[in-house]
N, CA, C and O atoms as CSV, one atom per row, in Angstrom:
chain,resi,resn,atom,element,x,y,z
A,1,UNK,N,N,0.849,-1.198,0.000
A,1,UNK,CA,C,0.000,0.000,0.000
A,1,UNK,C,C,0.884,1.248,0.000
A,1,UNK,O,O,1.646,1.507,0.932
A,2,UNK,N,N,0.778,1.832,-0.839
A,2,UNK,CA,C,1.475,3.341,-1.358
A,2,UNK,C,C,0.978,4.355,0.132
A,2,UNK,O,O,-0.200,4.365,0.489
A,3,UNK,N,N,1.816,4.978,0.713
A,3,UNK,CA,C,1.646,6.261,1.837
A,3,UNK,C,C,1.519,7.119,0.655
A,3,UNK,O,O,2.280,7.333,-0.288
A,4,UNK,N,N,-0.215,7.763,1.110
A,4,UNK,CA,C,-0.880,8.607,0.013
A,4,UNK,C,C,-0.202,9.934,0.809
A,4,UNK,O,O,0.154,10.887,0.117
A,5,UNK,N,N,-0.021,9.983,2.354
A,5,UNK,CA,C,-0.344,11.035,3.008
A,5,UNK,C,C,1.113,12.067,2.822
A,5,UNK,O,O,1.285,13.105,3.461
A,6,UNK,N,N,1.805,11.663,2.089
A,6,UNK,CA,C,2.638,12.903,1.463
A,6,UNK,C,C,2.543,13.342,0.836
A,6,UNK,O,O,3.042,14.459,0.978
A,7,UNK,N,N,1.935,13.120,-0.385
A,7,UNK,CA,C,1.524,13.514,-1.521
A,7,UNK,C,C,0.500,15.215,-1.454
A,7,UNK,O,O,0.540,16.306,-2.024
A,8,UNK,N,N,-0.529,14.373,-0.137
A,8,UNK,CA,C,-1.510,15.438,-0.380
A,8,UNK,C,C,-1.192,16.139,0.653
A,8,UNK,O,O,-0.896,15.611,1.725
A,9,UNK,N,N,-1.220,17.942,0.383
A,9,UNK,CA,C,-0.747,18.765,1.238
A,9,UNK,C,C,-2.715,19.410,1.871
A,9,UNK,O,O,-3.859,19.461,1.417
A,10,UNK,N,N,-1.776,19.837,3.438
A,10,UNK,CA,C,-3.187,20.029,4.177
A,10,UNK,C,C,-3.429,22.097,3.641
A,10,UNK,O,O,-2.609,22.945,3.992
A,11,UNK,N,N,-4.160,22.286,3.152
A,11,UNK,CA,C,-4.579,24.038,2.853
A,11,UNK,C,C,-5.286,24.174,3.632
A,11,UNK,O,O,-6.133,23.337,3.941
A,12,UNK,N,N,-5.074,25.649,4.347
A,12,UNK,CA,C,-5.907,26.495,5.166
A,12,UNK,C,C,-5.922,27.870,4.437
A,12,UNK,O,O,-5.112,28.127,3.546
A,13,UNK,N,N,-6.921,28.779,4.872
A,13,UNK,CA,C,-6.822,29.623,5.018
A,13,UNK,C,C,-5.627,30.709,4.456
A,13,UNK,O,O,-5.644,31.323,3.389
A,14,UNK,N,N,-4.444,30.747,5.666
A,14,UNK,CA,C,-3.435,31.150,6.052
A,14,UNK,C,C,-2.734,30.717,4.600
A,14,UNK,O,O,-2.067,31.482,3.903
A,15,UNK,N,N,-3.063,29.179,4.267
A,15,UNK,CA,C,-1.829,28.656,3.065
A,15,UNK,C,C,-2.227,28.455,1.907
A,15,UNK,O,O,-1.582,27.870,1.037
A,16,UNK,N,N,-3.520,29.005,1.773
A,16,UNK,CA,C,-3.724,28.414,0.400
A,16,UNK,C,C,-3.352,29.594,-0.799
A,16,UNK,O,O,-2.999,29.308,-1.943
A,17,UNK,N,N,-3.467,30.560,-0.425
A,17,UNK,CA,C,-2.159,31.790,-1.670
A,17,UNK,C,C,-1.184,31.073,-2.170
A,17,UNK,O,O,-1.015,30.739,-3.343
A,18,UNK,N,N,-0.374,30.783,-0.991
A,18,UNK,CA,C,0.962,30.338,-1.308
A,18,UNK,C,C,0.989,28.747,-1.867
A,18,UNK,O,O,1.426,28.525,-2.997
A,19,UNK,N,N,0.596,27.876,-1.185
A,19,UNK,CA,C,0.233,26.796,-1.438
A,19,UNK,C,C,-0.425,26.206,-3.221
A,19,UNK,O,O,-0.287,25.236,-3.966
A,20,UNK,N,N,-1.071,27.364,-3.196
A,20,UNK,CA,C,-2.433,27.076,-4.738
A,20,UNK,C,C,-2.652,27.791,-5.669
A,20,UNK,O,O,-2.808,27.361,-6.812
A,21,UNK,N,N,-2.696,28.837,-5.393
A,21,UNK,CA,C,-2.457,30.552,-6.299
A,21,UNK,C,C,-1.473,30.138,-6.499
A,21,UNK,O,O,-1.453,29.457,-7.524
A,22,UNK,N,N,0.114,30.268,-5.608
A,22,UNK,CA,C,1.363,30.633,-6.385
A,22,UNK,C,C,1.795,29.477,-7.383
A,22,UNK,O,O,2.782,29.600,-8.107
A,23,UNK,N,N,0.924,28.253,-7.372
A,23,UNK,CA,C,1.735,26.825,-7.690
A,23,UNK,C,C,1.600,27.429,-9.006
A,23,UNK,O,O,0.912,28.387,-9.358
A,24,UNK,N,N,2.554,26.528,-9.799
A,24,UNK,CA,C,2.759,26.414,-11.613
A,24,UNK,C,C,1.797,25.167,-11.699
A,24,UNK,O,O,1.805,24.404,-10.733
A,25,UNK,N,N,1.038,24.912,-12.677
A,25,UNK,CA,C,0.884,24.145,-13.887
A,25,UNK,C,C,-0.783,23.831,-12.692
A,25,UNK,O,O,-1.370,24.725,-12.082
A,26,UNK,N,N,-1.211,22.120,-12.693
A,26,UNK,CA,C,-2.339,22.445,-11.983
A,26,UNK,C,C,-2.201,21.956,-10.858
A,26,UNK,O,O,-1.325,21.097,-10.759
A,27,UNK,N,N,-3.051,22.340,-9.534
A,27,UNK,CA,C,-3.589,22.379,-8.392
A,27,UNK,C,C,-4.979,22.084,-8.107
A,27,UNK,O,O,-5.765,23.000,-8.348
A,28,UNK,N,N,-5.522,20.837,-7.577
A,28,UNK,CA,C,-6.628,20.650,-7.241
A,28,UNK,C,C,-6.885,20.629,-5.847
A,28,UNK,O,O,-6.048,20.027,-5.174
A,29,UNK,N,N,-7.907,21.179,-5.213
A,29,UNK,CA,C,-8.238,21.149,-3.901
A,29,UNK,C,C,-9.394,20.558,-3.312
A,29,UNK,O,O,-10.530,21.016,-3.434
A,30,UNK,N,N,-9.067,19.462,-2.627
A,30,UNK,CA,C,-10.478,19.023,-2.235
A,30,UNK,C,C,-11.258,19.895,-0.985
A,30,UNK,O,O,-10.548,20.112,-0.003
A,31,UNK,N,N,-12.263,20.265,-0.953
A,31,UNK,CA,C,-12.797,21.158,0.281
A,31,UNK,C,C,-13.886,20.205,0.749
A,31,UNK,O,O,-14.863,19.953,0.043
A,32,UNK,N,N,-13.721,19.746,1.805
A,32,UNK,CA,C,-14.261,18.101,2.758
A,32,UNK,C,C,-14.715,19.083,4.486
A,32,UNK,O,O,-14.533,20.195,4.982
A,33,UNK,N,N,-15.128,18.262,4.702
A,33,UNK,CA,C,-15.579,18.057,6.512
A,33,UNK,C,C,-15.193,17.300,7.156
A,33,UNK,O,O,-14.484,16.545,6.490
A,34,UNK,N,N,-15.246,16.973,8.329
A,34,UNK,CA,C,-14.964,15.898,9.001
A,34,UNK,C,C,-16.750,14.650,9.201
A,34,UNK,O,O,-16.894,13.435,9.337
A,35,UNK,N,N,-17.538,15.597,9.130
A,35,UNK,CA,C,-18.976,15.021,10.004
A,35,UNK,C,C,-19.138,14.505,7.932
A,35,UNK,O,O,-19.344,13.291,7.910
A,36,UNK,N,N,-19.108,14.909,6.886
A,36,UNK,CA,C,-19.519,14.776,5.927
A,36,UNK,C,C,-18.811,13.445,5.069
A,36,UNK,O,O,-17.665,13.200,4.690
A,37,UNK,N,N,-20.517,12.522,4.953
A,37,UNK,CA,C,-20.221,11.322,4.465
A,37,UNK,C,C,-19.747,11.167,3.005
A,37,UNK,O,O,-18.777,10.409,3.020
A,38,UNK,N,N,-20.015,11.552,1.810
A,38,UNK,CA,C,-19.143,11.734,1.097
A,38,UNK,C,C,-18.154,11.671,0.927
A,38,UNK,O,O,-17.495,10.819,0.330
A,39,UNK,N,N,-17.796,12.839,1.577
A,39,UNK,CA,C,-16.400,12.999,1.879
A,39,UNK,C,C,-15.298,12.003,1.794
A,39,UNK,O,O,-14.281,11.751,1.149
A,40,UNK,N,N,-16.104,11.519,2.884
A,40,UNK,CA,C,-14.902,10.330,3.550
A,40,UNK,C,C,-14.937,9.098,2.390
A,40,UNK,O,O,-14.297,8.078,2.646
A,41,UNK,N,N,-15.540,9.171,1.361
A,41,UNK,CA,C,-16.024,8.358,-0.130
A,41,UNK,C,C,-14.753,8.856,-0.938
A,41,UNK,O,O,-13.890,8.044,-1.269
A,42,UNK,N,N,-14.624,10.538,-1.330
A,42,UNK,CA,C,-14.087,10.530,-1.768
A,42,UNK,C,C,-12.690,11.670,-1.394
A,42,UNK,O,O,-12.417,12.740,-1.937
A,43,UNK,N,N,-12.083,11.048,-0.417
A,43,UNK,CA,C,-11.137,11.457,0.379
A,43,UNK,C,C,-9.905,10.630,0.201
A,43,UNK,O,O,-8.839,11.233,0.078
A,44,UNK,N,N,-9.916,9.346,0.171
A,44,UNK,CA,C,-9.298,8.586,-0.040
A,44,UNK,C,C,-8.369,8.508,-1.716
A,44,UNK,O,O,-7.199,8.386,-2.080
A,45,UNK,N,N,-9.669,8.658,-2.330
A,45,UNK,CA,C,-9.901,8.760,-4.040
A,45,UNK,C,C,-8.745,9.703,-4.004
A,45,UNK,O,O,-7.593,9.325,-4.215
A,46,UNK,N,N,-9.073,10.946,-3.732
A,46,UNK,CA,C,-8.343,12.512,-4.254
A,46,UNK,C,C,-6.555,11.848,-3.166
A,46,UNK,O,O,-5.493,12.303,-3.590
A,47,UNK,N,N,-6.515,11.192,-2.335
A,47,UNK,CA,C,-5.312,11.040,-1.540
A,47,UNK,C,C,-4.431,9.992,-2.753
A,47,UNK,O,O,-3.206,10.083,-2.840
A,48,UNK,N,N,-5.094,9.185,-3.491
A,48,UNK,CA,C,-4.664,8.480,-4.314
A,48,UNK,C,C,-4.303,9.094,-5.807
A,48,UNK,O,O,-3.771,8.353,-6.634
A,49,UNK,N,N,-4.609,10.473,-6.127
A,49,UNK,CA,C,-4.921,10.768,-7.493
A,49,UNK,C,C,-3.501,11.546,-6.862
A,49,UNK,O,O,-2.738,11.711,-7.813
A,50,UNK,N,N,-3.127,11.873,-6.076
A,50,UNK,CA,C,-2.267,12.839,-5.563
A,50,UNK,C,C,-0.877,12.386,-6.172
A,50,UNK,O,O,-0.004,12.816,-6.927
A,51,UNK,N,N,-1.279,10.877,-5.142
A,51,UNK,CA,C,0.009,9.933,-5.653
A,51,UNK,C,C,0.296,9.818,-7.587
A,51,UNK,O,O,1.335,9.950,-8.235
A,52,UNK,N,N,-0.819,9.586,-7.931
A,52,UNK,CA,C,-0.474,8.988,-9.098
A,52,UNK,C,C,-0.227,9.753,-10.226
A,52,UNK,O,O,0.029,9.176,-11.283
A,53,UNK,N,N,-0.275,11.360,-10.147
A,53,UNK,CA,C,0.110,12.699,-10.189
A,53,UNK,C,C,0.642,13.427,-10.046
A,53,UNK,O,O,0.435,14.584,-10.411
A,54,UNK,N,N,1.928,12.810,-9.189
A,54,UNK,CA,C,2.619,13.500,-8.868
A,54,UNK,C,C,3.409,13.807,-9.684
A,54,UNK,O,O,3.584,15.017,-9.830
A,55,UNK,N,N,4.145,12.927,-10.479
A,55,UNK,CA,C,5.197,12.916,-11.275
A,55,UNK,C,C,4.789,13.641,-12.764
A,55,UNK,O,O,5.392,13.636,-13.837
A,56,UNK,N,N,3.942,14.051,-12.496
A,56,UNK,CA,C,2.859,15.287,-13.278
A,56,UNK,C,C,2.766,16.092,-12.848
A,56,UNK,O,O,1.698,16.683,-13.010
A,57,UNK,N,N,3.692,16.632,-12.088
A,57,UNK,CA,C,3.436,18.095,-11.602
A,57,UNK,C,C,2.357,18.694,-10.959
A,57,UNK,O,O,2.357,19.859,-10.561
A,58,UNK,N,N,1.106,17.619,-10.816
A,58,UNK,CA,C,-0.064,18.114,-9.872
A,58,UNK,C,C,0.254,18.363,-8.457
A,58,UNK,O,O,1.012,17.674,-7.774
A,59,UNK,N,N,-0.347,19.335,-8.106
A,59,UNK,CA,C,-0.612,19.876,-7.059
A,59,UNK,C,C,-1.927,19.217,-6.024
A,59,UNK,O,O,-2.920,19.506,-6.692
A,60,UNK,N,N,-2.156,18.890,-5.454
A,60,UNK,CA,C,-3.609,18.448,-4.808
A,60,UNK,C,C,-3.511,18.385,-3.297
A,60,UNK,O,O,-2.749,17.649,-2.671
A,61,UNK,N,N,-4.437,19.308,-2.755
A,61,UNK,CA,C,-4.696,20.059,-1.882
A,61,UNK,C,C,-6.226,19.452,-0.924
A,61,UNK,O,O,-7.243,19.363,-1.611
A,62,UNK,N,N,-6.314,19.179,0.134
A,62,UNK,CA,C,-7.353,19.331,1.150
A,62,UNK,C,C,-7.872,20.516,1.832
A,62,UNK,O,O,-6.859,21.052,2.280
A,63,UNK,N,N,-8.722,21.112,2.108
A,63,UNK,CA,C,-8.929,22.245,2.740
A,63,UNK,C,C,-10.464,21.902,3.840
A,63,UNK,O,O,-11.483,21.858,3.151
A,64,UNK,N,N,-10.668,21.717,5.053
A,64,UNK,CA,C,-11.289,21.547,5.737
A,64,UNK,C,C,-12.439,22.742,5.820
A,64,UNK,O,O,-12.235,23.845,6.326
A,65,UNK,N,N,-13.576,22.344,5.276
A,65,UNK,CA,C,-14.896,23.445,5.155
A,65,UNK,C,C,-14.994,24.566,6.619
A,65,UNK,O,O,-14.850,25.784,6.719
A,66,UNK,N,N,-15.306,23.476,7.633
A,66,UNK,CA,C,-15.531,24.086,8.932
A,66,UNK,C,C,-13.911,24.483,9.709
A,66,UNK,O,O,-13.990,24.950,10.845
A,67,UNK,N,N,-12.203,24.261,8.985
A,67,UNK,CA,C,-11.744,25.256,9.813
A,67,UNK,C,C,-11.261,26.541,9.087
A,67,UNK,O,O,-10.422,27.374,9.429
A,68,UNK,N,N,-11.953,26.463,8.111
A,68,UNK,CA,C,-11.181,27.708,7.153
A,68,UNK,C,C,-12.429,28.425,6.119
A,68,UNK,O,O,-12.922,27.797,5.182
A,69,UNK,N,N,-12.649,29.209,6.318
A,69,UNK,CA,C,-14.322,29.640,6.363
A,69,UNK,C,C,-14.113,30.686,5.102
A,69,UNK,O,O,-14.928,30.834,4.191
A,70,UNK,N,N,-12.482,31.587,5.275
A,70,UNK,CA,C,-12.294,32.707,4.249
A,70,UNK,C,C,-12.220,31.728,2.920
A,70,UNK,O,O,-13.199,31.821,2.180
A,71,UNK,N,N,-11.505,31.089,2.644
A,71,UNK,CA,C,-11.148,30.272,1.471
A,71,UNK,C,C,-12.543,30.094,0.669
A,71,UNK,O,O,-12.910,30.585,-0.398
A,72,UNK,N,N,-13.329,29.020,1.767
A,72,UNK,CA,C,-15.012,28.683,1.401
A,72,UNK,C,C,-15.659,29.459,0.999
A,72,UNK,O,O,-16.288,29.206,-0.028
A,73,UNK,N,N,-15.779,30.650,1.585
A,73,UNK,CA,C,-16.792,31.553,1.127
A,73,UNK,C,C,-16.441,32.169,-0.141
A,73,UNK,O,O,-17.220,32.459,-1.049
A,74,UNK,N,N,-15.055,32.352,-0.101
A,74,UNK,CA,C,-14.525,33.232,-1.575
A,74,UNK,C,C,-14.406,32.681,-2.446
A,74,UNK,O,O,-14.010,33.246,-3.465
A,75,UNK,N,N,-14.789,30.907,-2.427
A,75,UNK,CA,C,-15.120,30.217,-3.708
A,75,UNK,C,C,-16.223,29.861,-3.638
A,75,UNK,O,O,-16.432,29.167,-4.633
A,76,UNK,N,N,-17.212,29.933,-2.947
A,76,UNK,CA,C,-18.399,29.813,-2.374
A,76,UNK,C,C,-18.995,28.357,-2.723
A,76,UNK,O,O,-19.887,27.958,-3.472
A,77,UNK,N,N,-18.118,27.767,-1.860
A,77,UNK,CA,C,-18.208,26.294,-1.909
A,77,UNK,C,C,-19.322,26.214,-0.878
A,77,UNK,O,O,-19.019,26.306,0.311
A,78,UNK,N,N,-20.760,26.026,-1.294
A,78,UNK,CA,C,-21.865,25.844,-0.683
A,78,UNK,C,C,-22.145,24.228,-0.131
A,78,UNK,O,O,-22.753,24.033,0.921
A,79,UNK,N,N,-21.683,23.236,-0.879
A,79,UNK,CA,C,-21.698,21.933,-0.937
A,79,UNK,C,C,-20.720,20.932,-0.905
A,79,UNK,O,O,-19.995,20.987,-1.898
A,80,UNK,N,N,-20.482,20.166,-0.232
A,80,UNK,CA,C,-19.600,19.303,0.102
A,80,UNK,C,C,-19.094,18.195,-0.228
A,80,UNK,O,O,-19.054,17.760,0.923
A,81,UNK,N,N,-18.463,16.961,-1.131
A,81,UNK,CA,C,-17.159,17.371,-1.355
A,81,UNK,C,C,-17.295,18.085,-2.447
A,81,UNK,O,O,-18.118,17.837,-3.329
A,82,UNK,N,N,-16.092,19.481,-2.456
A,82,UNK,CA,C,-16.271,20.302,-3.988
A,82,UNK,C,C,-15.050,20.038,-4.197
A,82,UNK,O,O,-14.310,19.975,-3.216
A,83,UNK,N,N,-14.488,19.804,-5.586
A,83,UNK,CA,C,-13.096,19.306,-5.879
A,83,UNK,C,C,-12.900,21.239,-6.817
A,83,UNK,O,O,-13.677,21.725,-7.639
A,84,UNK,N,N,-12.141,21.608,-6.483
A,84,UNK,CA,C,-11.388,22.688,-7.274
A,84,UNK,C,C,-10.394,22.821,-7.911
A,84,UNK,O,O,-9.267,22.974,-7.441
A,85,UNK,N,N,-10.752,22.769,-9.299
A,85,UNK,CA,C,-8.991,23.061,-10.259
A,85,UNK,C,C,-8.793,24.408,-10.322
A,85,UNK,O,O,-9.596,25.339,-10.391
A,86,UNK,N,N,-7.024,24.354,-10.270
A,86,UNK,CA,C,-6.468,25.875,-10.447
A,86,UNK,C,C,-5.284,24.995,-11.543
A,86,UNK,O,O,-4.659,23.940,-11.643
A,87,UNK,N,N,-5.534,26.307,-12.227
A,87,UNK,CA,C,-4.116,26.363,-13.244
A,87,UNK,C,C,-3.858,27.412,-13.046
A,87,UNK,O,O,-4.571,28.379,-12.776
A,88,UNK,N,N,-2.085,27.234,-13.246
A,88,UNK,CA,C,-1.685,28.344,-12.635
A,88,UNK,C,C,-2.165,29.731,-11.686
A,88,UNK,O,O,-1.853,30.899,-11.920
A,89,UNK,N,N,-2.743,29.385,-10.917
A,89,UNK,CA,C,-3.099,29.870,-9.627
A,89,UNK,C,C,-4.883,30.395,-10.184
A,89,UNK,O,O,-5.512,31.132,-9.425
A,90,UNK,N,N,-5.417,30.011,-11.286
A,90,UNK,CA,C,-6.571,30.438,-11.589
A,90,UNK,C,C,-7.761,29.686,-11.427
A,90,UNK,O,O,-7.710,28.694,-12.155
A,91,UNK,N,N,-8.581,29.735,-10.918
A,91,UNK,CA,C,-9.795,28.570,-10.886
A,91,UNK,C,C,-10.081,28.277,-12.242
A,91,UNK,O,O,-9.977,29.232,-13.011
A,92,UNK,N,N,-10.399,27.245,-12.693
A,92,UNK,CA,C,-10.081,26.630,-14.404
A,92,UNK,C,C,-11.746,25.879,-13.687
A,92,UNK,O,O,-12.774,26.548,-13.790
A,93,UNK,N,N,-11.758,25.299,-13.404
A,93,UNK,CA,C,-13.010,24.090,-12.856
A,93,UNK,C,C,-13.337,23.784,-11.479
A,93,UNK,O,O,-12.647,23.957,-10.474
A,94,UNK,N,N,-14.583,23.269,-11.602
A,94,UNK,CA,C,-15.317,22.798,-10.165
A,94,UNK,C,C,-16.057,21.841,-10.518
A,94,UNK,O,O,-16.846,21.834,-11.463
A,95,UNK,N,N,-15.723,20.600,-9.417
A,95,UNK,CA,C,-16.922,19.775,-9.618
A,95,UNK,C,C,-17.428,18.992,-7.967
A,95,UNK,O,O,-16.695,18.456,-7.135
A,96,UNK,N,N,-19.060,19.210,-7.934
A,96,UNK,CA,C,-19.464,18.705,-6.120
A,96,UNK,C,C,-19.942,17.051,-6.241
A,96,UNK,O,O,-20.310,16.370,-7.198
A,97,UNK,N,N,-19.854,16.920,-5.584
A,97,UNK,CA,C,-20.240,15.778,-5.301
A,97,UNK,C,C,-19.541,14.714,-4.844
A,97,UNK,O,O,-18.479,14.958,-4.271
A,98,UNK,N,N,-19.831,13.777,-4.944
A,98,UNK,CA,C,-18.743,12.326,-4.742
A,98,UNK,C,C,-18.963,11.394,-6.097
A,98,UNK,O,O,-19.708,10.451,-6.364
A,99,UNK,N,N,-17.994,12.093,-6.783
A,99,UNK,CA,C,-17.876,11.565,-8.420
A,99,UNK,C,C,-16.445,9.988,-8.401
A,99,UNK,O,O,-15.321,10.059,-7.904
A,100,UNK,N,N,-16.921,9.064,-8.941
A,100,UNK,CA,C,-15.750,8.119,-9.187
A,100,UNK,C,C,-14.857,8.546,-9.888
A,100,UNK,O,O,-14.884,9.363,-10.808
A,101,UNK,N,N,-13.519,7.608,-9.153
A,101,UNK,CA,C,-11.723,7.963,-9.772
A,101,UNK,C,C,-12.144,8.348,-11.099
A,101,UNK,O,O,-11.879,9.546,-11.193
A,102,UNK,N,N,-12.879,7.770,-12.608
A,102,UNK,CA,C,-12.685,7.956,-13.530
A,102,UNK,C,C,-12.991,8.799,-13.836
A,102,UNK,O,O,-12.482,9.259,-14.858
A,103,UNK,N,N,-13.901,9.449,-13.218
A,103,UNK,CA,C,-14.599,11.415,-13.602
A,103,UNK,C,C,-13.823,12.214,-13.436
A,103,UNK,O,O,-13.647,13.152,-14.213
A,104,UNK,N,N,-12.958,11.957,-12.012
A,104,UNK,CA,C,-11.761,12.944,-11.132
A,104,UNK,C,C,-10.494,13.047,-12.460
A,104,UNK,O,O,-10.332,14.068,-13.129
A,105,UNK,N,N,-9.767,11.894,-12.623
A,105,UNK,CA,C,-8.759,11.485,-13.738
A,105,UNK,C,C,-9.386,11.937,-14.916
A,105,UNK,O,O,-8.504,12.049,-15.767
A,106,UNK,N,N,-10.339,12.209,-15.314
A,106,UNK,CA,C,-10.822,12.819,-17.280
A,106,UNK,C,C,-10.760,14.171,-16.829
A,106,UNK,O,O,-10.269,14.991,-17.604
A,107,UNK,N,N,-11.241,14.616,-15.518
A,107,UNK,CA,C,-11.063,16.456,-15.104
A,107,UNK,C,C,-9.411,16.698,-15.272
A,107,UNK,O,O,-8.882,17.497,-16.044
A,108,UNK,N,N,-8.666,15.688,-14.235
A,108,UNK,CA,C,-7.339,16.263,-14.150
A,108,UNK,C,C,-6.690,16.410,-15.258
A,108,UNK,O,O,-6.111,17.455,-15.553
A,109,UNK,N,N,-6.733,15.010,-16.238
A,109,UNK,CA,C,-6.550,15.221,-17.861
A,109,UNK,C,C,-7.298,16.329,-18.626
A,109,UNK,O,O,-6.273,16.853,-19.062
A,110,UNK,N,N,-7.937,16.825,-18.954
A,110,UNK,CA,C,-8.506,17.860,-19.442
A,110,UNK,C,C,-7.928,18.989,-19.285
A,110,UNK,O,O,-8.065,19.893,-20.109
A,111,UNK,N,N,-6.921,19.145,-17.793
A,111,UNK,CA,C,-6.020,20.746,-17.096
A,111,UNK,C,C,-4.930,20.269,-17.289
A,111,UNK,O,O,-4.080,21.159,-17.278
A,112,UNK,N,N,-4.369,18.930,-17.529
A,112,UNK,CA,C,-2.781,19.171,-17.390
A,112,UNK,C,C,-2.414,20.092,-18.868
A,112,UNK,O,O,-1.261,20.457,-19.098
């Protein structure tokens, strides 16, 4: 079993400028809960796409709904899990829900 948990970096608030804005090429961010079932569906998924992306220059990011509230609102992530692409630090795409690996992988292909 591959350790996903380096791959994916934790965004707050405080880090996600630097972290997601400043990155080159693309950056996806998952914005999750802790209480939210989904989530935890496709949490794992996005910890794995991290890995298998890496060597692609992706970026992929977690950002916790309930501890970072400025981020949420200024993308006005109303719904939970919302996956967010940035290219080069620009929002390019959004997609909510709890979509399977193969929906996530045709988005990330579509931005590299």
């Amino acid at each position: 079993m591959t350790d996903t948990t380096k791959k994916t970096i934790q965004v707050t608030d405080d880090t996600f400028t630097s972290s997601i804005e400043d990155a080159e090429g693309l950056a996806i961010v998952d914005f999750w809960a802790a209480w939210c079932g989904p989530c935890r569906i496709v949490g794992p998924i996005v910890d794995q796409l991290a890995v298998d992306y890496a060597d692609k220059g992706v970026t992929v990011g977690k950002l916790d709904v309930d501890q970072n509230p400025r981020v949420t609102s200024r993308f006005g992530v109303r719904s939970i899990p919302s996956i967010l692409f940035f290219k080069d630090g620009k929002l390019v795409d959004t997609v909510v829900g709890a979509l399977p690996r193969a929906q996530l992988e045709k988005k990330i292909e579509q931005h590299i």
